[in-house]
N, C-alpha and C positions, 0 to 999 in steps of 0.2 A: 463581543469578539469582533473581529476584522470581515463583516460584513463574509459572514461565512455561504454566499447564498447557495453554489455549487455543491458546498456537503451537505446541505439541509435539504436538499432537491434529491441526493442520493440516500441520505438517511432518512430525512423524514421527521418533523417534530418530536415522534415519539422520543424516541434514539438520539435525537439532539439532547434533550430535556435529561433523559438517563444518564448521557456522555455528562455534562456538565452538573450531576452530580457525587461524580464519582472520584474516588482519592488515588493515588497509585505508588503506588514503591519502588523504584528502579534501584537499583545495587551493581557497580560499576561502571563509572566514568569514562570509559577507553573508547576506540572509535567507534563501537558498535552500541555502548550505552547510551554517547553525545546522540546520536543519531535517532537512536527510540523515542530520547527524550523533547527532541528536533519537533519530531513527527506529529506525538502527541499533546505536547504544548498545541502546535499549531493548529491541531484538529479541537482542541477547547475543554480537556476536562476541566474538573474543580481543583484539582487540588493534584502536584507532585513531588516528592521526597525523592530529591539526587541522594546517590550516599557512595561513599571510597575511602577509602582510608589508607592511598596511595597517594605518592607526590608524584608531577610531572616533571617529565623526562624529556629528553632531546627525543627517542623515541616517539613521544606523543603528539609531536610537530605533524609526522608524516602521516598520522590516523585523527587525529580527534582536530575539526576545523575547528575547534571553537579555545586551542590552547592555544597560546602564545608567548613567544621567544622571554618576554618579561616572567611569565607564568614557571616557565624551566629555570632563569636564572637563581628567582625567588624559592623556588622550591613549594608551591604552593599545594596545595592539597589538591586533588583533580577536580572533585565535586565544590569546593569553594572556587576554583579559575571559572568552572563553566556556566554556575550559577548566575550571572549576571547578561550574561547571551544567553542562556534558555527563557531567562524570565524575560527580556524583553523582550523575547519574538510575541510574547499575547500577553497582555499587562491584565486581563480577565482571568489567568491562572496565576495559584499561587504554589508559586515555586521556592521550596527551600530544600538547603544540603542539610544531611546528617555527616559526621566524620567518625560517630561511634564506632567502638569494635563489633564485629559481628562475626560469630565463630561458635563454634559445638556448646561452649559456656553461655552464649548469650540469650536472654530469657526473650524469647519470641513471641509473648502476650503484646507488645507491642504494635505488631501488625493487624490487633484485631480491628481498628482505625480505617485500616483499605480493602478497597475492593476487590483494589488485581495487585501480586506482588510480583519483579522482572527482575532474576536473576543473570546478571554477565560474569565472566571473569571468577567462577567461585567452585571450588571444590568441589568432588561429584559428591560426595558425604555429607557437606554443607547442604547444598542445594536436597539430598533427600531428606532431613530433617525438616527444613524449613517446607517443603512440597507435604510431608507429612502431616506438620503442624497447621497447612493453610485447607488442606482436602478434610481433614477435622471437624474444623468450622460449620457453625449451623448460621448461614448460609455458607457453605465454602467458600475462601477466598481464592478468587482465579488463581493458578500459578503457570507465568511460564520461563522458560529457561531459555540462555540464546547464547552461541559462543561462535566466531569464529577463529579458527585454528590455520593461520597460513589461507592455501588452497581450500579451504574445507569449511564448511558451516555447517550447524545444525540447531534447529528447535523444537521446544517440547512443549508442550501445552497440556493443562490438565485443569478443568472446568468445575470440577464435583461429580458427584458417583450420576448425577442425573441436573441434564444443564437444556434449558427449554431455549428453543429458539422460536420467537411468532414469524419469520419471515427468514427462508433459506436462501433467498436469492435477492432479495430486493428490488426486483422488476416488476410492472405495473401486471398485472393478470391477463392471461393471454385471453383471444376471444375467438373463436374457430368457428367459419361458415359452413353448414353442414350441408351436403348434397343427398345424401340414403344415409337410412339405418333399416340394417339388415332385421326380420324380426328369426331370432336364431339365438341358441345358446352358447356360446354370448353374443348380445348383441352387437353389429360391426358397423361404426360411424365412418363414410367416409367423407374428407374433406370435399369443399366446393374447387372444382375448379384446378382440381391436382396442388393445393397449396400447401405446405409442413405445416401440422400443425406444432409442432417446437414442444411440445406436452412432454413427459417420463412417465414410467410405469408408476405405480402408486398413489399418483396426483389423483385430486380430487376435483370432479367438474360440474356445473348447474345448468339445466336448460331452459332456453324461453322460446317463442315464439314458430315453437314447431306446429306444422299444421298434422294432422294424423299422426296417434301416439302421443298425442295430447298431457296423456297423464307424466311426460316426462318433462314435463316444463314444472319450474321450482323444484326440482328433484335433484339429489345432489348423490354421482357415484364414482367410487374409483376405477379408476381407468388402468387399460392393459394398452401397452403401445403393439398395434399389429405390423405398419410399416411407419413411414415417415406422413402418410397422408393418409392413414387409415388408426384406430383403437377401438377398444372394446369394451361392454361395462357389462352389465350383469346380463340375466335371461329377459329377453324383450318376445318370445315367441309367443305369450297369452295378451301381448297390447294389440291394439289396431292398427291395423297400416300403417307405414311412414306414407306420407303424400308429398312435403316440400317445407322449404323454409327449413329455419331454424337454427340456433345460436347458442355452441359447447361455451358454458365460460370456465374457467379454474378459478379454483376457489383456494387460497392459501389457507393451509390447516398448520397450526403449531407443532414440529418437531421435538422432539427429549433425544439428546446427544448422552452417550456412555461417556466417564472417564474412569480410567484407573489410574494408578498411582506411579511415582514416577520407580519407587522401586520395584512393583509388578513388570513396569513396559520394559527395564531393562534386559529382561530376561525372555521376554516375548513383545516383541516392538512391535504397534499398531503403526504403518508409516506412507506416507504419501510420495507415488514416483512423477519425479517433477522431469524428469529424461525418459522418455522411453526406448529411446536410444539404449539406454543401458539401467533395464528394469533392473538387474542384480546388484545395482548400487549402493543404495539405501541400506540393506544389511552387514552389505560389506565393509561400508563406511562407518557403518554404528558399532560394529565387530572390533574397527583400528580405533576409533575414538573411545570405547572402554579398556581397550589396552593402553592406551595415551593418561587416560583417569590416572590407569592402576599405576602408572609407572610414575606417574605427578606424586599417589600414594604412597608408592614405595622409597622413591627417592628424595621428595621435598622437593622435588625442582623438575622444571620445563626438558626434552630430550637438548641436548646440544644443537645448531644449528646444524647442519649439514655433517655431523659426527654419525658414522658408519658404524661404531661401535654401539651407540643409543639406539639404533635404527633397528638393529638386529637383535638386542633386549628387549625391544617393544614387538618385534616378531614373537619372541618363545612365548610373552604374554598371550598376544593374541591367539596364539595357537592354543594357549591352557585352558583360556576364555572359551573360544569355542565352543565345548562339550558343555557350558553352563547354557548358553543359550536353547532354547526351545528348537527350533528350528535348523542347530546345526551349520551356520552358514559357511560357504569356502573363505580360506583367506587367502586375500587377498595382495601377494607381499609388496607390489607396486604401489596400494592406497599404503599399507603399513609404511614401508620405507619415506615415501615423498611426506606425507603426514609428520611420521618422526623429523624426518630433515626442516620443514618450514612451521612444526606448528608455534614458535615463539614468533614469525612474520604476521603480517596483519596486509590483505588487499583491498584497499578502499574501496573499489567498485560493488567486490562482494559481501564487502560488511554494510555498505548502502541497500543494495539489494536484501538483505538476509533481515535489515533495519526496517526494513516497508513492510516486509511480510509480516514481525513480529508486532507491529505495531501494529497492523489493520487488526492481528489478531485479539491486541488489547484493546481494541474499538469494539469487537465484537463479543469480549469479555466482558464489556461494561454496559454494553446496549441489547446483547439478547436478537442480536440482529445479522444475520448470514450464516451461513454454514461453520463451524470454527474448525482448524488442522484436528485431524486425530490422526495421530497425538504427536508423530515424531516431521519434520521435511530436513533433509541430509540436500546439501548444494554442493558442487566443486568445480574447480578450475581446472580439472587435470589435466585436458589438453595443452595447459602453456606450461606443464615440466618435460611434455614428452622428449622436447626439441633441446632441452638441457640435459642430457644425461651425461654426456663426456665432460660437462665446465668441472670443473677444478672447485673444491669446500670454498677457497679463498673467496671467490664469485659471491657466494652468499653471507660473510661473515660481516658483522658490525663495525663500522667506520667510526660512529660519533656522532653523525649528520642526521638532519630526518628523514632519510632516505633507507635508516637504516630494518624499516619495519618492511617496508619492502623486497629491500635486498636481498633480505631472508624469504623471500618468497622468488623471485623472477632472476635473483643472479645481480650482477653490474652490468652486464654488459646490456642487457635490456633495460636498466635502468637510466642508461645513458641513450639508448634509441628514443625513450620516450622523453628524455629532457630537449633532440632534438627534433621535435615532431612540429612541423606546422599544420596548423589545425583552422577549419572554418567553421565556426558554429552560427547558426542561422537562426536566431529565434531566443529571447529572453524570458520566457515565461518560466511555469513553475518546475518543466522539463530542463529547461536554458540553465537557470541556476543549479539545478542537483550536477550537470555536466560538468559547467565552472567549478562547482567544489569539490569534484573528483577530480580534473583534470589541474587542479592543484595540488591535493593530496600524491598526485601519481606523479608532480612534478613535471607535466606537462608543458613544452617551451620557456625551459629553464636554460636551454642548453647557452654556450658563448660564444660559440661563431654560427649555430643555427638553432631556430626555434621561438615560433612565435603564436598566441593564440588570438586570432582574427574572431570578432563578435559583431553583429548586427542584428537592429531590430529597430524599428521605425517608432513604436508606440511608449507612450510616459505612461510610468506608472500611476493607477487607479488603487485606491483606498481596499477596491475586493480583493485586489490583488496581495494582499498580505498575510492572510492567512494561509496561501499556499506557495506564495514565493519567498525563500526563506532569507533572501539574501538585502531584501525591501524591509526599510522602516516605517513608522509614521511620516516624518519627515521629510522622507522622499519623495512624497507623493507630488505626479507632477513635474517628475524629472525624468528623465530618460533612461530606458531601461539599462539600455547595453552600457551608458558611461556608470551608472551607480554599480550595476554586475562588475562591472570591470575594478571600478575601487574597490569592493568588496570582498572579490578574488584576492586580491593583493593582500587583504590583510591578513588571509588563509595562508597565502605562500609570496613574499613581498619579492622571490626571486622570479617570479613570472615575469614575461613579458604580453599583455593585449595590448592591442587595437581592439577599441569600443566604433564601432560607425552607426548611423543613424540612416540608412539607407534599406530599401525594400530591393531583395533579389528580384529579378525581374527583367524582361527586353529593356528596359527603358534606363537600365543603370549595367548594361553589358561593356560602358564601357571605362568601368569601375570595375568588374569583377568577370573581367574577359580574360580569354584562351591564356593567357600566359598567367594573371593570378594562377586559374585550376591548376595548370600544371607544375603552378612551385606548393600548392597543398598536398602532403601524403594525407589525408581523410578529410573528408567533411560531413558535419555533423548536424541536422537537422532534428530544430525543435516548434515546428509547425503545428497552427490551427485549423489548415486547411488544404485538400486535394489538391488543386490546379499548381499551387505554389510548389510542393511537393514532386510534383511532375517537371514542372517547368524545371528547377534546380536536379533533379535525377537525368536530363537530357543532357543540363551540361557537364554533369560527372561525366556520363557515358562517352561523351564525345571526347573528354580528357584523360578517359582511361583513368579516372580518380575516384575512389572508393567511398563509397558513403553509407554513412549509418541515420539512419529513420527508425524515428520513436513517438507516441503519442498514446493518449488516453481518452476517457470519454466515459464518466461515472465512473463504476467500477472495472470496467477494462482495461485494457493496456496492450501493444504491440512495438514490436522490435524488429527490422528489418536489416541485416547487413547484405550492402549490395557493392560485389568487386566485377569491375568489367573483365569483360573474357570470362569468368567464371562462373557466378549467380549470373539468374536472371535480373533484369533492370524491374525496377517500380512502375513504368509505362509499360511494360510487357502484360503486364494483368490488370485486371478493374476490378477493386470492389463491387460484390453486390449492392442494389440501391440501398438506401439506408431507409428502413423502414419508423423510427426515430429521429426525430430532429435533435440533433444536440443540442442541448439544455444554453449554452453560450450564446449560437446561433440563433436562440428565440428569444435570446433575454435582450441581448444587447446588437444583433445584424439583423433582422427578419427581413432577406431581401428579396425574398419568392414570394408570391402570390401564398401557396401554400402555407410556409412561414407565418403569414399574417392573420391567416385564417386558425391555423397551430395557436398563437399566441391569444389571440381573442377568444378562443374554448377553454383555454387555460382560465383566462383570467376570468368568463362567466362561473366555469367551474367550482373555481376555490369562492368568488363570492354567494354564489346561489345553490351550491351544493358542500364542497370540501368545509366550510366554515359554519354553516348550518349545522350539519350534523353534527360539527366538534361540540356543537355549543348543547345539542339535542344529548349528544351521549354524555357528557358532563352534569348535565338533571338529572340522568338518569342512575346514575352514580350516585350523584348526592341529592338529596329530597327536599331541603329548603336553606334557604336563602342564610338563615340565622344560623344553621349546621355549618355551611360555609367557613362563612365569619370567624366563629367557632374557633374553628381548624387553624385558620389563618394565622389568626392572635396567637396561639398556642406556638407557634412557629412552624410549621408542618407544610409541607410544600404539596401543593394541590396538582395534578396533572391537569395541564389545558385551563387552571384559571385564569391566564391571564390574557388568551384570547377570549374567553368567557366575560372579563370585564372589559375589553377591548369592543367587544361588538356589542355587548349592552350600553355603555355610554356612546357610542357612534350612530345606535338607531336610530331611523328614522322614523318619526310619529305621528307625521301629516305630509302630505302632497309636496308643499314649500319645502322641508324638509328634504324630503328626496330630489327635488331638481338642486338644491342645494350641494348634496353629496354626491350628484351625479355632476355637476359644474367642475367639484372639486377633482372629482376622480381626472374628468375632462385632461383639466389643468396640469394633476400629477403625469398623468400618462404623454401629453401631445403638446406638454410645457416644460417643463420642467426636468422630467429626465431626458429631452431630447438635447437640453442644451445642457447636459452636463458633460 
């Protein structure tokens, strides 16, 4: 793969090893299917099956970046156009289309081949036989569902009746300085020094080096969180004194996840509020979108666009529906009506969005690794119809253009704001590129007397950098981000207009991207690796009254900040807490703080004198001899951890000279080699 080092540092060998033996099934080519399959290519399973059995359309210009104008005139099947851009974003997967039919007749032994199966675009009838067929399965095969409708998204996930996760969270085990332990029933730990210990109820924890109360050291018990700096474990009043010292660790115990089926959750949906703004969402939304099903049911076809007469058919539905559900939810007739009116439109932003989620979720289908959705996440947009209710049906109906999958979502008349939007985007990375491929989709500086999208980024792209910048080849490598981003874009939507610059924001280029640039930008859009840069560009929005959107990641997190002056607060107005982690980036390739260096050199004794010892220690102990091994190998059979196993056994060292030999080398690699690359 593409020098994956970032995923492997979040996931972790195991979960790497797992990922890359696993096959997957994706069923729907359209913009939210290109984008699963985007994802997961680039994240590195073994093995992926596109399949559609639809031709592309002028419609598919404005949703799926990976069709093109040749694609539509051709009449090409979707999953054969996309096939040759999915496969080479990772030439380590092998990616082929299916174009068979797949419908209530077709015999579904065939999926018994994959691991995880990803339904788009597919009948709710459909989709429950095949959820059926796959929950079956000894082992189960994953199944999840993923659709968005206009405004509206939702997905389903369903794991097997009993689905183990060894690691819920994927972060390193916390380690808590202990100040007292109460001796009381229960007993009550409290931190040193007023600090959180960050712990949950349930979690399990070990201790060492307490003085008094002795016997609780190597002892391992579940904890009660009492406050943010205090928990409790069991009765400590028959121990001896606490005296001092001492060190809570947690201890990751393996989780067993419920699933039910998908025709159970319809009727009682397990579901995740991703708003809390508007807890009553989720049912509400899942209420319209099985009246959306029944009405695709009923009548063989999508509601009309913006048809008032559809809108209000899909109401008596939803009102019938009600009484099936468990729960009884209200309806809703504002989700019902906008739903009916857009759900044949398609919004690139949120089928990108609704594409990440469902994809970490097929990461975690296949690796056994993080907490997974149970079972249902409902998304929407509805704030951007509020502001439409007077436009006219014509606003939304279909032109011919690719504009037209939108239009059915946001009207014209906002169709044509955002073709004339100048935009500053700051930053090419793996954030930079998803922005350019949305702000193409959405037709962003297309307009003809205004509209232009401004890029910069100083750095050429790196060989790591490909497995999660989607918009870099091999090829590239070594050329400049913002000018390859900017060809690239083009070929999404060749009616854009960029500027690519090679320039760092910053005092020292103010007078390049001084008071009158800001002020002919309506947003700008930062995709930053670092604070101060961040800062520095939020001062001069501020001062230009020009809005800006902040976004960024770091393992598995992510954050999203919209900042409009006079309104929000600014990005200098508050400070992150320190960061108690170094970012993984920062240690690999900047270590520019004292600490940093000291960060990186425990790393790297670690993994040689501990992390790779033990792999190679619990792999004996696994298997008993050498000849078993073997064995195995020949046979075809893939060994967990053998191939660091023979990686450090032909590297040992077996004399003195030896080791200055491979400490020379190490020398070399580290304070040669990779400095001058």
């Amino acid at each position: 793969m593409c020098n994956p080092s970032r995923q492997r540092y979040v996931l972790g060998d195991t979960a790497m090893q797992k990922m890359a033996q696993s096959q997957v099934f994706l069923s729907g080519m359209g913009g939210l299917g290109v984008e699963i399959a985007k994802n997961i290519v680039l994240a590195g399973i073994k093995a992926l099956t596109v399949h559609d059995t639809r031709q592309c359309k002028a419609w598919d210009l404005g949703t799926n970046f990976f069709v093109h104008e040749d694609d539509v005139l051709n009449r090409r099947n979707r999953a054969e156009a996309v096939l040759p851009h999915v496969s080479e974003l990772n030439p380590y997967v092998q990616v082929t289309s299916s174009v068979a039919p797949l419908n209530e007749m077709t015999d579904l032994s065939f999926l018994r081949q994959y691991q995880c199966v990803i339904v788009t675009e597919m009948k709710l009838s459909l989709q429950k036989k095949i959820n059926d067929f796959c929950h079956a399965q000894h082992p189960p095969i994953k199944f999840i569902s993923a659709d968005v409708f206009g405004i509206w998204a939702r997905l389903f996930c369903d794991f097997g009746a009993e689905f183990e996760v060894l690691d819920t969270t994927g972060e390193e085990p916390k380690e808590v300085f202990i100040s007292n332990i109460t001796q009381s029933n229960p007993g009550i730990i409290t931190c040193l020094d007023n600090n959180p210990h960050k712990l949950e109820t349930g979690q399990f924890v070990t201790f060492r080096e307490i003085n008094g109360m002795s016997c609780l050291n190597g002892s391992m018990h579940q904890i009660t969180v009492v406050s943010p700096y205090s928990f409790s474990i069991g009765d400590t009043t028959d121990m001896e004194p606490y005296l001092h010292g001492g060190i809570a660790v947690q201890v990751k115990t393996p989780k067993m996840f419920h699933f039910e089926r998908l025709g159970t959750q319809l009727i009682n949906p397990t579901y995740l509020v991703a708003d809390f703004s508007k807890p009553e969402s989720p049912l509400q939304i899942h209420l319209a979108m099985l009246a959306l099903d029944q009405f695709q049911e009923s009548f063989a076809r999508m509601p009309s666009i913006g048809c008032l007469q559809d809108a209000e058919e899909m109401l008596k539905i939803a009102v019938s529906l009600k009484e099936k559900l468990e729960s009884k939810p209200q309806v809703n007739e504002d989700i019902v009506r906008w739903l009916s009116k857009t759900a044949q439109g398609s919004l690139a932003p949120l089928t990108a969005a609704l594409g990440g989620v469902a994809s970490q979720e097929v990461l975690k289908a296949v690796t056994g690794k993080f907490s997974p959705l149970q079972q249902w996440l409902y998304l929407d947009a509805m704030e951007l119809v509020t502001s439409l209710e007077k436009g006219s049906r014509e606003e939304f109906l279909p032109r011919g253009d690719r504009d037209d999958a939108l239009r059915a979502c946001i009207g014209e008349t906002l169709c044509q704001k955002l073709h004339s939007l100048n935009v500053f985007l700051v930053g090419c990375g793996a954030i930079g590129c998803e922005m350019l491929k949305n702000f193409a989709l959405l037709g962003v500086g297309t307009g003809w007397e205004r509209g232009v999208v401004t890029v910069t980024d100083p750095d050429l792209i790196e060989k790591s950098n490909l497995n999660r910048q989607f918009l870099f080849r091999p090829h590239h490598i070594e050329k400049p981000k913002s000018c390859t981003a900017a060809a690239a874009t083009l070929r999404i939507n060749s009616q854009m207009k960029i500027e690519p610059h090679l320039n760092k924001v910053c005092p020292a280029t103010e007078n390049i991207y001084n008071d009158d640039f800001y002020t002919k930008q309506d947003v700008v859009v930062t995709a930053l690796d670092n604070v101060e840069a961040r800062r520095y560009i939020d001062s001069r929005c501020l001062a230009n009254l020009c809005p800006l959107l902040d976004s960024g990641t770091m393992g598995t997190k992510g954050h999203t900040e919209i900042i409009v002056p006079q309104l929000t607060e600014s990005y200098n107005s508050h400070r992150d807490p320190p960061e108690e982690e170094i970012p993984f980036c920062t240690l690999k390739s900047f270590p520019a703080a004292t600490e940093h260096t000291i960060q990186w050199a425990r790393d790297k004794f670690e993994s040689a004198f501990t992390h790779k010892p033990s792999l190679f220690n619990k792999f004996w102990q696994t298997y008993q001899s050498a000849e078993e091994v073997l064995q195995r190998i020949k046979s075809g059979e893939s060994l967990e951890g053998s191939f660091q196993v023979i990686k450090c056994l032909s590297r040992r060292p077996r004399n003195w000279q030896q080791c200055v030999e491979l400490a020379r080398l190490k020398f070399e690699k580290y304070f040669n080699y990779k400095v001058s690359m």
